[in-house]
N, C-alpha and C positions, 0 to 999 in steps of 0.2 A: 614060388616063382610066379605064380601064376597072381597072385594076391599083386605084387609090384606091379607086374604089367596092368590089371585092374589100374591102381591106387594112380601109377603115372598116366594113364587114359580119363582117368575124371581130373585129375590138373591141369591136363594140358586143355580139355573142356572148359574149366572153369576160367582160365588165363584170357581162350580165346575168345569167350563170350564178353569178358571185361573189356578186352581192347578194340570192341567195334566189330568183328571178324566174322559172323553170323554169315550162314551162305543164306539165309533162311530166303525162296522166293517172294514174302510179304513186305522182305523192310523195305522203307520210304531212303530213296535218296535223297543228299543233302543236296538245297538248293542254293545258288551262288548267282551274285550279277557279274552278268559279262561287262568283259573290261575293252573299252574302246578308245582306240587311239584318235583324238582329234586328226584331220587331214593337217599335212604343214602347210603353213599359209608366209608371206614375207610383208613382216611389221610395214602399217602405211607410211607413207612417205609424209614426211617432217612439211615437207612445201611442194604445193602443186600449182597447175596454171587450170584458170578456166578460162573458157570462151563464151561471152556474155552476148544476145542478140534483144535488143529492145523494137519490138515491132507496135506500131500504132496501130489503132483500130477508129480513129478517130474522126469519122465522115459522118456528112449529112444523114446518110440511109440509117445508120446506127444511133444517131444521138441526134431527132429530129426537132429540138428546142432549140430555138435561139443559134441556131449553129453558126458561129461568126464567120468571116472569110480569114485569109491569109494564118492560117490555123497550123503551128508546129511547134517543136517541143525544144529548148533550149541546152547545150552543150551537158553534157551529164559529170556530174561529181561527186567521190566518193570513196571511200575506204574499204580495208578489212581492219577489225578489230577483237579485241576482246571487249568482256562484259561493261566493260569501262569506258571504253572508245565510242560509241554511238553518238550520231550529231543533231538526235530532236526524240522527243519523246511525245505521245497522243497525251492528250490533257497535261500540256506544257507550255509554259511559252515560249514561242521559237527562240531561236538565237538571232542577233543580227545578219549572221549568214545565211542562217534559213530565209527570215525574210528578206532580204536581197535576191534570193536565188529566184523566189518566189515569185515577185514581185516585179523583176526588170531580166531574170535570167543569169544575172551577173554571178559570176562564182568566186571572185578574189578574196572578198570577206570569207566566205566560208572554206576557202579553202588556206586563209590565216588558221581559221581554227582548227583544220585537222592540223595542221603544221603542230601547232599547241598541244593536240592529243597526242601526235607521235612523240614530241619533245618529252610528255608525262610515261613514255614507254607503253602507252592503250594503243598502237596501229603500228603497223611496219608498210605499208602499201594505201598511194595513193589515188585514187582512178577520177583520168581529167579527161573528159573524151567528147567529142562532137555530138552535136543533138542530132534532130531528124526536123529538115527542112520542109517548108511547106510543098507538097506534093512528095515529098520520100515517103518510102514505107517504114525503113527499118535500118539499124545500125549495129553494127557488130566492131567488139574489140573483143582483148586478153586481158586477166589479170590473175594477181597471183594472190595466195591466201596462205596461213600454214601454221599446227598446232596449236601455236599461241594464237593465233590473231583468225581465228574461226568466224567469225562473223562477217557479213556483206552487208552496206548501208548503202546504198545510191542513189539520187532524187535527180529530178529535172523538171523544168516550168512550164507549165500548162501554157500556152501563148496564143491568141492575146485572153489573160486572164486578171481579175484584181490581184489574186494574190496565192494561185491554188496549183497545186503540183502532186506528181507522181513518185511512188520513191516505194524503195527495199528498203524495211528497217528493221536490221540487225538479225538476217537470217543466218541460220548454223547450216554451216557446209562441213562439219565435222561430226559426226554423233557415231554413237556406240562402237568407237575407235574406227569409225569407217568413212571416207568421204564420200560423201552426195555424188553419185553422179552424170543424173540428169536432172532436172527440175523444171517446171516450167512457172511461173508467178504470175497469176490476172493481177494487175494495178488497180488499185481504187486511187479515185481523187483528194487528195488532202486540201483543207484548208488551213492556211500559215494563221489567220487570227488577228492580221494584222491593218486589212483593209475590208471595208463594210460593202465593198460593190456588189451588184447582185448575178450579174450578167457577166458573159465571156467578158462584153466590149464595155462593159463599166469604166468612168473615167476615174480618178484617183480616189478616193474616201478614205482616208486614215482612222484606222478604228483608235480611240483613243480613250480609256488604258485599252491595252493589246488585249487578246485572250485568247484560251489557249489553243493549240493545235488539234483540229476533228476534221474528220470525214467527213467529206461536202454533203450536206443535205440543202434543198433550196425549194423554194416553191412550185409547185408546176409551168407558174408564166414562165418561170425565170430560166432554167438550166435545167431546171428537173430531175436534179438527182436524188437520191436518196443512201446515206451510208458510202459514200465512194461511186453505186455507181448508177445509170440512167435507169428512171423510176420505172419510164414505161416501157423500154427495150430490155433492162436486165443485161444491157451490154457493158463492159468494160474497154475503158479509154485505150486498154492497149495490154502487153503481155511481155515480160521477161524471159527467155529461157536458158539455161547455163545448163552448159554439158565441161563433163571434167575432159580435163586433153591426158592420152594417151602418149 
């Protein structure tokens, strides 16, 4: 009798040892990564509005070359698009609308052309809005943007200029599923490519062949900027800022 009870107490030993069971104080516990629930969040919205404020910076005290008189900036035009939709590119040659816009402030050509782009399905939103007159500060609208059409283009014309202007090109207000939503953009100055004048109050000079669109650099007599913006102040002609609407 005594042999069975033995014989059953080293099997039940041997069993318990195989299956993990040790009470022993030295074993290591198994370690495990903890499992964590993302917080729930509600998928971003398809289409939103923002609220665009264009403020100039554009005075004597800031930009002490050559600073012409009767100095503002012409009706603002522009889109949301995708990759595809943009209406100029740097080391490009403008479009007709660009140079128009550029050049006289006129916006009907160029904004043929967005017509074109939305017709190709690149933009669903077009933005046609008031400039900032001489002596205003700043101008404020809405516009809307959404999934597909994630990018912001908008320009307007430096005045009076030969041919040089301000503009958004083709910023993303969508990234890593999340929209933008404040931003603020310093402008640099562009040149359109299209006319040779040196100075704000240059009379007409058609550059002929065109070439392509760059950032105004100029001599120190003349404007004195360099890359977009005034060589000696380091100031920028002006500032965009977009906040998403709630």
């Amino acid at each position: 009798m005594n042999k069975l009870i033995q014989l059953s107490t080293v099997l039940s030993f041997t069993l318990l040892t195989a299956c993990g069971g040790s009470s022993s104080s030295n074993s290591t516990p198994e370690t495990t990564t903890p499992t964590t629930t993302p917080p729930s969040s509600t998928a971003p919205a398809d289409t939103v509005t923002y609220e665009l404020t264009f403020t100039q910076e554009w005075t004597a005290a800031n930009f002490t070359t050559n600073y012409p008189s009767g100095t503002h900036f012409s009706p603002l035009v522009g889109l949301t698009h995708n990759t595809e939709g943009g209406i100029f590119k740097r080391d490009e040659v403008a479009s007709p609308g660009i140079v128009l816009m550029a050049e006289t402030g006129g916006k009907s050509t160029l904004k043929n052309e967005i017509s074109d782009i939305q017709n190709a399905g690149h933009s669903n939103y077009l933005i046609d809005e008031s400039g900032i007159s001489n002596g205003g500060k700043s101008v404020t609208f809405t516009f809307e943007a959404s999934q597909d059409f994630p990018l912001l283009s908008v320009v307007s014309m430096i005045a009076p200029s030969p041919d040089w202007f301000v503009a958004i090109n083709s910023l993303s207000l969508f990234n890593d599923n999340t929209w933008v939503e404040n931003q603020t953009i310093e402008l640099k100055v562009y040149d359109a490519g299209s006319d040779s004048g040196l100075r704000f109050s240059s009379g007409n000079l058609a550059t002929n062949p065109a070439e392509p669109i760059t950032l105004l650099s100029s001599e120190r007599d003349d404007t004195d900027f360099a890359e977009g913006i005034h060589y000696q102040t380091g100031k920028h002609i002006g500032y965009i800022e977009i906040k998403l609407m709630q």
